[in-house]
Steps between C-alpha positions, in 0.01 A plus 500: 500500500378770768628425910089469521433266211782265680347521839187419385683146336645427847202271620470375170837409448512372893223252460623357189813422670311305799279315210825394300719455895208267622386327176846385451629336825161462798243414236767370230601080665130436507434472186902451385584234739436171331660604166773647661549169674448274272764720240758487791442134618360498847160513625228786601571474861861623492378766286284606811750385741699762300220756543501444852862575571482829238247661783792401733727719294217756492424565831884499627547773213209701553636706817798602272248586238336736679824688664595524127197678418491764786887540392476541133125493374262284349627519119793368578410206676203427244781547235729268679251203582384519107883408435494216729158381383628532143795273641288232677286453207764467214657257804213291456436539144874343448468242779548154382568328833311544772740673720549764255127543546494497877758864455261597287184500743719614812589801272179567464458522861766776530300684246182456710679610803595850374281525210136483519252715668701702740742692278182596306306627796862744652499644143131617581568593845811705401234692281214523705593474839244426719229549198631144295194308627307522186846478248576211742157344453510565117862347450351165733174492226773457190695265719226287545500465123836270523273218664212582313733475121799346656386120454316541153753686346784261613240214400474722138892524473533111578281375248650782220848521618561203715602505857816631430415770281233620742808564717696686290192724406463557876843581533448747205250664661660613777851596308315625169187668658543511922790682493490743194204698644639434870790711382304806310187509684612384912646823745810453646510457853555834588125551361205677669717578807647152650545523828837329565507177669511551860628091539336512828184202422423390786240209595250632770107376558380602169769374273436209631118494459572562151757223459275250593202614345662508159684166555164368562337662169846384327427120618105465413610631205773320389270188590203570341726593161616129519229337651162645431406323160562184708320610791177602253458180395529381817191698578333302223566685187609326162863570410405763236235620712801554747716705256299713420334632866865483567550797250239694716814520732668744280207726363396562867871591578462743216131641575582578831807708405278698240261552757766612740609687223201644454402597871508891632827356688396664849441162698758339743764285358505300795077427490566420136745204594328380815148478258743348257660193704097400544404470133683158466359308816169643365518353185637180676177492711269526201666239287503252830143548565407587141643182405563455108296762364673783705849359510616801266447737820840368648658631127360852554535528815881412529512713171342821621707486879819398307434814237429723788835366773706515141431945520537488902847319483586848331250749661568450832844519567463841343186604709665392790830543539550778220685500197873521687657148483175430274706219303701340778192497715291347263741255419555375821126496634463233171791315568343201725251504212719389262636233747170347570373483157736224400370269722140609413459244212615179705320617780167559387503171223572253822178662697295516151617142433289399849163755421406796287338613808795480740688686270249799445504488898899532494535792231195666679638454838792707353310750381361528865823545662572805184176687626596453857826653429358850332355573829764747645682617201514898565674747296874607650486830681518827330347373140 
């Protein structure tokens, strides 16, 4: 195959990896966890317990992630996190006690912390430089797939396979299809020019403008994942009615990216994140006042800002701090994120257990402190 037909498969091959990487460990407990308990002999909430400590193990891991990257590329550390997902899922697939199971999940955390997202996006900037916001976007659009597949093709496995033959087929996936094409189709990290690693990350204002404003997108999201079927029929909608305006979550996440996608790319990446940390308070407001009828608006609203903060999270590092330290920086500025999103779940179900309404007014307030802090973000000298 011609050096041109192979770059042309990177994106391809890139978002694949993110679909299988997120289908099998963010989206995978929801829909595994009760089997998986039951098979092991505990109950659902130590499954989620065990959730909660694997974004532990992913946030103290992702710094290291990223100074792997900017040291020895993307392909590698793609290549290396399939391995340990591979490993966490056969883990769990063999678990018949529930501590077994609890390695299991925390390994899946280590994979998270090094493997989703962020590799992806240095292989792009390595590339592309300063141009990766549209591979960036288009990489983020198949990503969005793993949420949008994840749960009915684990649900699909399950009922075929059993729960734990749906994790050995996940493991296969990454060993049997991740990492082949990983291997003949990734650069190395010498690739399109790396700068080396300068190891000089530093926080200043604007790193930490962008820490918080992604923790905040990290926590509504995380909530609203675990919370927002419950908080729909809160607003008055039947349990099925629920599910499905739920699902409008997901398609918006994926519109917007197409239409991002799609877009002449000449706007501000920082205007595109401050309209985006508005779209889920404005879908809040129109389900509150709506009432029943409009209570899908807080679905595609959280959606559509979610889709949009999911491309920033790798845009703007790039746009503005430049591509030198790209992996380390981007790493760190989403390390807090992954700290606050464990808590996200508890959190938010004790406020939604008192009112649907104080709860929109929580994740909205958040949203309102993430606008706030793109005011002031300004590209570093000389770029």
């Amino acid at each position: 195959m011609s050096r041109v037909a192979v770059s042309r498969l990177i994106i391809p091959v890139l978002g694949l990896g993110m679909i299988v990487s997120f289908g099998s460990s963010y989206y995978l407990l929801g829909v595994l966890a009760e089997p998986l308990a039951a098979g092991v002999g505990t109950t659902p909430g130590v499954v989620f317990t065990a959730l909660s400590g694997a974004f532990l193990v992913s946030a103290a891991l992702s710094p290291f992630g990223g100074r792997w990257i900017d040291r020895r590329g993307g392909r590698e550390v793609l290549s290396a996190a399939g391995v340990i997902f591979a490993v966490a899922l056969t883990l769990l697939g063999l678990a018949r006690d529930p501590v077994v199971m609890v390695a299991g999940v925390l390994m899946l955390g280590a994979g998270m912390g090094v493997g989703l997202y962020g590799p992806a996006y240095a292989v792009l900037v390595a590339l592309h430089g300063g141009a990766a916001k549209k591979p960036i976007t288009a990489v983020s659009l198949l990503g969005a797939f793993g949420g949008a597949l994840g749960w009915p093709l684990t649900l699909l496995m399950i009922e075929t396979v059993g729960w734990r033959g749906a994790c050995f087929v996940w493991a296969g996936a990454h060993l049997l299809l991740c990492l082949p094409l990983y291997g003949a189709v990734l650069p190395d990290g010498r690739a399109g020019g790396r700068p080396p690693a300068s190891g000089r990350v530093r926080w200043d204002g604007t790193m930490i403008r962008l820490a918080v404003l992604f923790a905040g997108a990290w926590w509504v999201a995380t909530a609203m994942s675990a919370h927002l079927p419950r908080l729909l029929t809160r607003l008055g909608l039947s349990t099925a009615d629920a599910a499905l305006a739920a699902g409008l979550m997901a398609g918006a996440a994926i519109a917007v990216r197409l239409v991002a996608l799609a877009a002449p790319g000449r706007g501000s990446p920082v205007a595109a994140a401050r309209a985006a940390t508005l779209l889920h308070p404005f879908g809040a407001l129109i389900a509150f006042v709506g009432g029943k009828g409009s209570a899908g608006a807080v679905a595609l609203g959280q959606g559509a800002g979610n889709g949009l903060l999911a491309v920033a999270s790798g845009v703007l590092p790039l746009h503005l701090f430049g591509r030198e330290d790209y992996g380390a920086r981007q790493a760190l500025v989403l390390t807090p994120a992954r700290f606050v999103q464990a808590a996200a779940p508890a959190l938010y179900g004790v406020v939604l257990d008192r009112s649907a309404g104080l709860a929109m007014l929580l994740s909205s307030g958040v949203c309102l402190v993430m606008f706030a802090m793109t005011f002031g973000l300004r590209r570093k000298p000389g770029l």
